[in-house]
Legacy VTK file of the C-alpha trace (Angstrom):
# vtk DataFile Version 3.0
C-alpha trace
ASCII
DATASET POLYDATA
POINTS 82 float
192.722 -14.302 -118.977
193.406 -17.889 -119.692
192.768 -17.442 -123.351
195.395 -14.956 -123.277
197.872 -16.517 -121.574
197.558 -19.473 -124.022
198.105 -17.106 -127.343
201.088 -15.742 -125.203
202.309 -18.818 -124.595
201.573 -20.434 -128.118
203.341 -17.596 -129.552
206.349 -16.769 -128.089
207.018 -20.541 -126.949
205.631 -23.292 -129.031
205.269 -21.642 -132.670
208.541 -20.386 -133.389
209.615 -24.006 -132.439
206.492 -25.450 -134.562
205.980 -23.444 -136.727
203.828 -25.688 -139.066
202.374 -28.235 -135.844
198.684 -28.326 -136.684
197.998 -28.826 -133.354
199.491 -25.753 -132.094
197.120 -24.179 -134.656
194.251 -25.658 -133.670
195.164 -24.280 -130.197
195.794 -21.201 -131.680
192.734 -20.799 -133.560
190.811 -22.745 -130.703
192.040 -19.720 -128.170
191.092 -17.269 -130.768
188.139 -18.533 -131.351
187.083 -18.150 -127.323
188.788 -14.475 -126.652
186.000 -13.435 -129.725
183.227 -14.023 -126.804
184.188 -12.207 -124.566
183.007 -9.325 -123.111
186.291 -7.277 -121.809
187.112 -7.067 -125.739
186.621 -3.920 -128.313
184.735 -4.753 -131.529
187.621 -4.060 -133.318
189.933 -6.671 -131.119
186.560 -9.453 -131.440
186.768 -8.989 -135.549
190.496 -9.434 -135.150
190.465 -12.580 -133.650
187.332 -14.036 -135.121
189.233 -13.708 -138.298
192.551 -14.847 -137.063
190.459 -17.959 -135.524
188.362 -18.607 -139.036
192.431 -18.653 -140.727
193.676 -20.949 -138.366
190.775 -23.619 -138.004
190.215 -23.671 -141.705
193.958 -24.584 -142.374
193.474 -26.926 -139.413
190.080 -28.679 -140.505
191.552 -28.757 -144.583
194.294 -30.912 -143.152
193.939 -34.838 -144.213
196.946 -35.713 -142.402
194.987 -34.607 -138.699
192.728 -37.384 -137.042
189.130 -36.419 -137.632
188.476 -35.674 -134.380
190.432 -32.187 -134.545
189.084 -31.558 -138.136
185.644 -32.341 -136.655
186.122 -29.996 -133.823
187.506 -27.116 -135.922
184.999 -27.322 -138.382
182.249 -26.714 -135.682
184.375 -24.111 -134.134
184.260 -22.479 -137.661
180.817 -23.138 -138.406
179.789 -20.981 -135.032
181.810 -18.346 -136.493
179.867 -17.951 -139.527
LINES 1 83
82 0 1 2 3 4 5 6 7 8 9 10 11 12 13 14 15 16 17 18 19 20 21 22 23 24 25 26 27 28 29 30 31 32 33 34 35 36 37 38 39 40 41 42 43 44 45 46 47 48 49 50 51 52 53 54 55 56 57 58 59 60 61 62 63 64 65 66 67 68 69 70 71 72 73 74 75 76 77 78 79 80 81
């Protein structure tokens, strides 16, 4: 639920404003990356936002302008996606 409300949030509130804030993304991709766990979701919805979550984090973690502590963390959100 809290996932949810986060990519609800994230989209109709922060990212039209920021559209291009890498750490909206990483939120993004971070909430994403968590909704693909769970249980209440169809295979079809888990692909969805694995691959939503790999887009995200990779754009996030290819970033040289971000601190390396949210690079670091998105690229060990990706590599538990792989």
């Amino acid at each position: 639920k809290v996932a949810r409300k986060c990519l609800r949030l994230l989209d109709s509130k922060v990212l039209p404003v920021l559209p291009n804030d890498q750490l909206a993304k990483f939120l993004h991709g971070s909430a994403n990356f968590f909704l693909r766990w769970t249980m209440s979701c169809s295979d079809a919805e888990k692909h969805s936002f694995a691959a939503e979550a790999k887009a995200l984090l990779l754009e996030v973690y290819r970033d040289p302008e971000l601190s390396e502590e949210y690079r670091e963390n998105a690229c060990d959100f990706l590599a538990a996606l792989l």
